[in-house]
N, C-alpha and C positions, 0 to 999 in steps of 0.2 A: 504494500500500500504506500503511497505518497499522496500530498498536498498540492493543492493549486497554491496556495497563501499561507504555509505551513506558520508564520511569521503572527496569525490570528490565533493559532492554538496558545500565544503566551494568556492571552484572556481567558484561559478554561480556570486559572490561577484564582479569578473573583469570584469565584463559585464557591471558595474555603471562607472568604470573611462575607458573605450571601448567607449561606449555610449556619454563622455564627451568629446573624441577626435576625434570623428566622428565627433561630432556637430560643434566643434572648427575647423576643417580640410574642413568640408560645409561653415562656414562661411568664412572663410580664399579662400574658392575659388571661392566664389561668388563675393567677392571685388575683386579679381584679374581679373576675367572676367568684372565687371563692368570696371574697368580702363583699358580695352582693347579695350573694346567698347563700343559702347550706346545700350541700350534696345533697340531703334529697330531697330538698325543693328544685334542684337543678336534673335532678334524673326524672322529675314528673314533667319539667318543662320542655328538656331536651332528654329522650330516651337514646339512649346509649352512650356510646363513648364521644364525645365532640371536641374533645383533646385527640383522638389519636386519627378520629377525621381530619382534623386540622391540620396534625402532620402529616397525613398522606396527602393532602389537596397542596403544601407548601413542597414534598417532595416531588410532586409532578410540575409544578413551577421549576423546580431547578434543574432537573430531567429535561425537561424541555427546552432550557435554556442552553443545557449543555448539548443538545443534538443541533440546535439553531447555530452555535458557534462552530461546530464539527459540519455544518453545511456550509458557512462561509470560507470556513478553510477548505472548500473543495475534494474532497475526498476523491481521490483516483483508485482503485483496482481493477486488473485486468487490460492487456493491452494488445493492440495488432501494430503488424510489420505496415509502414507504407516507405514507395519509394517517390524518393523526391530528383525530378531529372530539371538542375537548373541550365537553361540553355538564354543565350544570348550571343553581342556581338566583340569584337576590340575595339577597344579605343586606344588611339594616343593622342595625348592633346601634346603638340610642340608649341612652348610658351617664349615667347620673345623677352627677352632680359637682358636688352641692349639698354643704355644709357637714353637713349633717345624717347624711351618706356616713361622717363620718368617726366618727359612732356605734362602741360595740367592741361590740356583744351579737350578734356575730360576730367570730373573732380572725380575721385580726389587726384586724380593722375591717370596716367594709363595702366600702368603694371597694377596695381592697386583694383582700378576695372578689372582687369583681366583676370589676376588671382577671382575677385569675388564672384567671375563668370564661370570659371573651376567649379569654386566651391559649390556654385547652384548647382552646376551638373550634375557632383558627385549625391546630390538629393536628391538629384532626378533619376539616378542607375537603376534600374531592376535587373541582375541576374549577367551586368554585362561586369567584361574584364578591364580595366583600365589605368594607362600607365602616362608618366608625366616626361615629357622631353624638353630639356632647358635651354636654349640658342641664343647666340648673340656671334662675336664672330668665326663662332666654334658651335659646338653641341655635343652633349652627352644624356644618356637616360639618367634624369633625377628618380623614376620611380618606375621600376618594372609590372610591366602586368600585372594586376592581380584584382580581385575581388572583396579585399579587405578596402572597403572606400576609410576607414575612419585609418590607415596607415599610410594611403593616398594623401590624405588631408594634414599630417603632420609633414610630409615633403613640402605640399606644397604650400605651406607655410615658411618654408626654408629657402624660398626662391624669394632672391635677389638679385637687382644690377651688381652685385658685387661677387655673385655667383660663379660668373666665369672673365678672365682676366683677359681676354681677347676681346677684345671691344669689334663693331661692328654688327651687319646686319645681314649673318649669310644662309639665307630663306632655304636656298636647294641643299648644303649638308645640312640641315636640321630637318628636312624633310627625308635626306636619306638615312640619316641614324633611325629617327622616327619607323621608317621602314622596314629597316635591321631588328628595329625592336619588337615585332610580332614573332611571335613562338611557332605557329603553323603555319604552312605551306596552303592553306586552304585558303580559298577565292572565295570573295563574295560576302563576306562577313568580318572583314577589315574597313576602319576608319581612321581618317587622324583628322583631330580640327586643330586647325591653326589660327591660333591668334599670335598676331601681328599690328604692326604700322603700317609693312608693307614695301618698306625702303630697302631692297635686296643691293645689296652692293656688288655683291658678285657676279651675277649672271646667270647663275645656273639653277635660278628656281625652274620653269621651266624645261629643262632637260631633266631635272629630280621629279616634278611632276609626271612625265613620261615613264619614270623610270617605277612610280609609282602603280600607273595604270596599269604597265605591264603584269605588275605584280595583283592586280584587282583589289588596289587599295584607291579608296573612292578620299577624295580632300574638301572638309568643307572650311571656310576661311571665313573669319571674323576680324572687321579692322577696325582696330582701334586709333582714335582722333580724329583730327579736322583737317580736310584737304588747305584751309588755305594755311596751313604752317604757323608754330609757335617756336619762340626760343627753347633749346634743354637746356633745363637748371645743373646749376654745377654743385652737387653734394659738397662743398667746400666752399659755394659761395659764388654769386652772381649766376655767370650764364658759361655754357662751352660753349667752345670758338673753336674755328676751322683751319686748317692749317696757314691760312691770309691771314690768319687774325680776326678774323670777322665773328660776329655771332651766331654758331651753328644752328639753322632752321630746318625742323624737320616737319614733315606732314603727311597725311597717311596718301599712301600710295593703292589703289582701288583697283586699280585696271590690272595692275601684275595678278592679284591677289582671284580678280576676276577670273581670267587666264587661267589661274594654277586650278582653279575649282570647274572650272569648265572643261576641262585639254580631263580632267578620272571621272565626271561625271555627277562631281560632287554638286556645293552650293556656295553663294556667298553672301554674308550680309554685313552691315556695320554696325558697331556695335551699339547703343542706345542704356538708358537708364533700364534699370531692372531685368529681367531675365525673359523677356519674350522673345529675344534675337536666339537665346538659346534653346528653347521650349523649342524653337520652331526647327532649329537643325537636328536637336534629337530625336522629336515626336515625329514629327513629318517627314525629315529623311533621312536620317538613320535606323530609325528603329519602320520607317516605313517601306525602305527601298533597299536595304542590307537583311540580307541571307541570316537568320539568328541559329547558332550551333550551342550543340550540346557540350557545356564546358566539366558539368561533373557531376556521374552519379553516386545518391547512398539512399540509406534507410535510415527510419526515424521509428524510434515507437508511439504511440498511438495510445496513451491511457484513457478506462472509460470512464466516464462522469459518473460519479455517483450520490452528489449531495442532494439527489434527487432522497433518497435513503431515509439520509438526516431528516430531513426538512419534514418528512412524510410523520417519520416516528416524532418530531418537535410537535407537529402537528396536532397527532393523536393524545400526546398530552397535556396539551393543551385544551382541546376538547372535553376530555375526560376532567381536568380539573377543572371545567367551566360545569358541568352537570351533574357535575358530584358535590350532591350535598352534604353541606357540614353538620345539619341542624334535622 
């Protein structure tokens, strides 16, 4: 046998000082009755015992209680085998954590957006596998594969521009680690979204996107900021500047980002206050247009409800102490 709320049985504990002011509240009314009258003026008026009535009508009160309490902690015995087959898709999200991230023509920032575009997602998973790829002028997996979102969520907490020491914004290897980082060979039920600005410096997003398709990895792309360009803040104070001297202006870049989601089939959108840019690329197409596979099966057991029991026999005596006369 086991509990739903085993954590309810500490209450069966007030049943011992119930039971002691039952007792106390019998004897307290039996002197009272004795100094009303005598025994046998009290055996003409009440024939038989209406003391030991009393206690039995008080011991179905606490009988009862105690089965009432034994139904809220659930009682389980008996159980069957079920199997649970949780099936879904990959994800990788590659996260842009260039310097550039740290743009404000999004509050509170861009990287700040982006992380909190993560975290919506990882609320939104059912049953899928999902891993965190960190990019700027390099890229490596911050968080492999996996199904544990609340250990997803401690990575991606850990992403920072100061994350990786290669500055830059190189969109095609972050898309091919990204790529590297799926565990099966199977088609059709790979993703990666990419969130970005969009500023590829190197060229090769594009030829990564291809390199993607081939693989039946579909890209959907999220861009963060505003096309007409802001200064990036310099962690140190004022602004970056370019190698003129000038004040480095970055702004999100649409049309690459377009491209890269277009060339596997994916989707693209910008990104906006709150989480419907995301709802829409999960619910509508990923989880509408990607293949969902079986990532792992087991069995669970199955106990059966039985507070139906309790509640029944709480009932009965209650009943019984309700039509049982004391008198």
């Amino acid at each position: 046998m086991r509990f739903g709320h085993p954590q309810l049985l500490h209450f069966l504990w007030l049943i011992l000082p119930l039971i002691f002011f039952i007792a106390w509240g019998a004897k307290k009314k039996r002197a009272l009755i004795n100094r009303f009258c005598s025994q046998a003026l009290l055996t003409k008026l009440a024939p038989g015992d209406i003391f030991a009535r009393h206690k039995f009508k008080s011991a179905l009160m606490a009988i009862a209680l105690v089965f009432l309490l034994l139904s809220l902690a659930q009682p389980r015995w008996g159980y069957q085998w079920e199997d649970l087959h949780q099936r879904g898709v990959d994800i990788i999200v590659a996260l842009d954590v260039s310097t550039s991230m740290l743009a404000q023509d999004v509050k509170p920032d861009r990287l700040t957006r982006a992380k909190r575009k993560v975290a919506d997602l990882l609320k939104l998973l059912e049953g899928d596998r999902i891993g965190l790829v960190a990019f700027a002028g390099t890229s490596f997996v911050q968080c492999p594969l996996t199904q544990d979102y609340s250990a997803a969520e401690i990575f991606l907490g850990a992403i920072d521009t100061d994350l990786i020491p290669v500055q830059g914004t190189a969109i095609g290897r972050a898309l091919q680690t990204s790529i590297k980082a799926f565990t099966t060979q199977e088609k059709e039920s790979k993703a990666i979204i990419l969130i970005t600005d969009g500023e590829d410096q190197t060229g090769e997003a594009l030829e990564a996107a291809q390199l993607a398709k081939d693989e039946g990895v579909k890209i959907f792309a999220i861009g963060i900021g505003q096309e007409t360009g802001v200064p990036i803040p310099d962690p140190e104070g004022g602004f970056k500047k370019d190698p003129r001297g000038e004040v480095a202006i970055s702004k999100l870049d649409e049309k690459t980002l377009q491209e890269i989601a277009l060339l596997t089939g994916g989707a693209y959108v910008r990104s906006v206050t709150g989480d419907m840019d995301l709802k829409k690329i999960y619910l509508e197409n990923i989880k509408q247009t990607l293949k969902q596979k079986e990532h792992q099966s087991t069995r669970r057991k199955l106990w059966s409800e039985r507070f139906q029991w309790m509640l029944a026999l709480a009932l009965i005596c209650l009943c019984w102490e309700w039509f049982y006369r004391e008198t």
